[in-house]
FIZADREN-905697 format. One line per field, with one value per residue (C-alpha): x, y negated, z negated; residue in three letters; residue number from 1. Coordinates in steps of 0.1 Angstrom, whole numbers, padded with zeros to 4 digits. Layout:
BEGIN
u <- (X; ...)
v <- (Y; ...)
w <- (Z; ...)
residuo <- (ALA; ...)
num <- (NUM; ...)
***
This chain:
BEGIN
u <- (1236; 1230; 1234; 1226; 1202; 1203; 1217; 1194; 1197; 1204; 1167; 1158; 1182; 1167; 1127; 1139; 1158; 1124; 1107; 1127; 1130; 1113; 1098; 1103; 1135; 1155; 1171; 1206; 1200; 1196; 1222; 1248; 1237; 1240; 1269; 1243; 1245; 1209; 1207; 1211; 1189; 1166; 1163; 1161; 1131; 1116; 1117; 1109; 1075; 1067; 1074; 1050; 1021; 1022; 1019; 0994; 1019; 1031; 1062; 1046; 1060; 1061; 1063; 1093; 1088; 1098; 1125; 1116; 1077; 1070; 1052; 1042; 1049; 1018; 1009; 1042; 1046; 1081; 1102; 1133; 1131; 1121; 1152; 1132; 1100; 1071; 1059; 1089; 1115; 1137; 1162; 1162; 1139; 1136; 1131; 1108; 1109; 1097; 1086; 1065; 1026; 1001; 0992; 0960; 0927; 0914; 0940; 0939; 0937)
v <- (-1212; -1209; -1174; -1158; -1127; -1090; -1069; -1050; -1012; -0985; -0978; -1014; -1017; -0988; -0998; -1035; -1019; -0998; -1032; -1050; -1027; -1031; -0995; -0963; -0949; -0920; -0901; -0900; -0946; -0947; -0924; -0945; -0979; -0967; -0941; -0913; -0877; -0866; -0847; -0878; -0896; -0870; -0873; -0910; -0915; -0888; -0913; -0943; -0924; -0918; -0950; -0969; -0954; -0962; -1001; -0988; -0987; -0952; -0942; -0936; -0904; -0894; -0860; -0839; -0825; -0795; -0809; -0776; -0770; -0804; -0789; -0816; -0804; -0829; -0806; -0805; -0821; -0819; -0850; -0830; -0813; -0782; -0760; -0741; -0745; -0715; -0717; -0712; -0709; -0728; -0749; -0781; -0802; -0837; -0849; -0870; -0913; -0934; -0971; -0983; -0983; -1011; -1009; -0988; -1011; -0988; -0985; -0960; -0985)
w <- (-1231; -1195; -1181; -1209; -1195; -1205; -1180; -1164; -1169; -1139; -1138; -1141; -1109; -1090; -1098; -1082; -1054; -1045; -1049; -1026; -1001; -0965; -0964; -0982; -0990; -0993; -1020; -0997; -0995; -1031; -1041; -1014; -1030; -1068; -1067; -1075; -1070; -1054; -1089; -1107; -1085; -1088; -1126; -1124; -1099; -1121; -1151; -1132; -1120; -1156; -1171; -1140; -1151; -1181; -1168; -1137; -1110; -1092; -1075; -1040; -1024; -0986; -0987; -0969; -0936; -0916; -0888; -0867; -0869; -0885; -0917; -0943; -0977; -0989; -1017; -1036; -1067; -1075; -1061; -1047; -1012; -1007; -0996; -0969; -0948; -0956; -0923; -0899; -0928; -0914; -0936; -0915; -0939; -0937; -0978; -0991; -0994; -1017; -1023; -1051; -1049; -1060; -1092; -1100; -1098; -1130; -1155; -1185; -1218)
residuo <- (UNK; UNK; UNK; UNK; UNK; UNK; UNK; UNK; UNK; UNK; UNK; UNK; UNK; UNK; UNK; UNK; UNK; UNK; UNK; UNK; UNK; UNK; UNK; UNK; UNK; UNK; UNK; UNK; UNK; UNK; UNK; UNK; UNK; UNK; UNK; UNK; UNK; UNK; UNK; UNK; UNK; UNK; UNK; UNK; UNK; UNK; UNK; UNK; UNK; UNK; UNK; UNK; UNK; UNK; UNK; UNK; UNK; UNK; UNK; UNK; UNK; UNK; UNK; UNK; UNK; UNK; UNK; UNK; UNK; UNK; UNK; UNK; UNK; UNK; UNK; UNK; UNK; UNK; UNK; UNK; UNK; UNK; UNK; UNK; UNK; UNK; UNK; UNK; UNK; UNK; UNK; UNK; UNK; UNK; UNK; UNK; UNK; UNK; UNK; UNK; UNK; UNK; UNK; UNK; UNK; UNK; UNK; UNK; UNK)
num <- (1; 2; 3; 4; 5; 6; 7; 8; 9; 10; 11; 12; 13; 14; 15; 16; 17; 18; 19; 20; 21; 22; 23; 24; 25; 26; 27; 28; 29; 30; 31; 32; 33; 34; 35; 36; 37; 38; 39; 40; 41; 42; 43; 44; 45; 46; 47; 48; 49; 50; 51; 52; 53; 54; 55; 56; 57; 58; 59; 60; 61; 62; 63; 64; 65; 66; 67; 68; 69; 70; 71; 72; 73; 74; 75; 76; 77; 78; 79; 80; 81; 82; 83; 84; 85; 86; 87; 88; 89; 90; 91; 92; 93; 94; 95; 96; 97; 98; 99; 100; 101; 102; 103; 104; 105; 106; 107; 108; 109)
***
């Protein structure tokens, strides 16, 4: 039968989406193109950086910035935004975008 594929699953979706895309992206694009909540997006892109490792690939994150004092938040490991910056403290924070990496050149076996 012709047309007879599996759908693909909202992860699936996402992970091709991130593919596809010309440059990073944003937790407020993906949300808009899938009818996510950032929570839900969130939780998602959380699973989708898991489950690339485990076939050498990484979910690439650019790191929220300060909008005021233009703080990177390089060192956080969490994929949200931060809710304020610990420099100025301001609350006008830029969050983070993602694309997929390569895959790693020496994968865990």
């Amino acid at each position: 039968m012709a047309g007879n594929r599996t759908p693909q699953t909202l992860r699936q979706q996402l992970v091709r989406y991130l593919r596809e895309a010309e440059g990073p992206v944003g937790i407020r694009e993906l949300g808009a193109a899938f009818g996510l909540s950032k929570k839900e997006a969130h939780v998602h892109l959380e699973h989708i950086d898991k489950s690339l490792r485990a076939f050498g690939e990484k979910l690439e994150v650019e790191p929220a910035e300060c909008g005021k004092c233009g703080f990177v938040f390089a060192k956080r490991e969490r994929i949200s935004s931060p809710g304020r910056c610990p420099s100025c403290k301001s609350e006008h924070i830029h969050p983070p975008r993602f694309h997929l990496g390569p895959p790693d050149s020496g994968s865990r076996s």
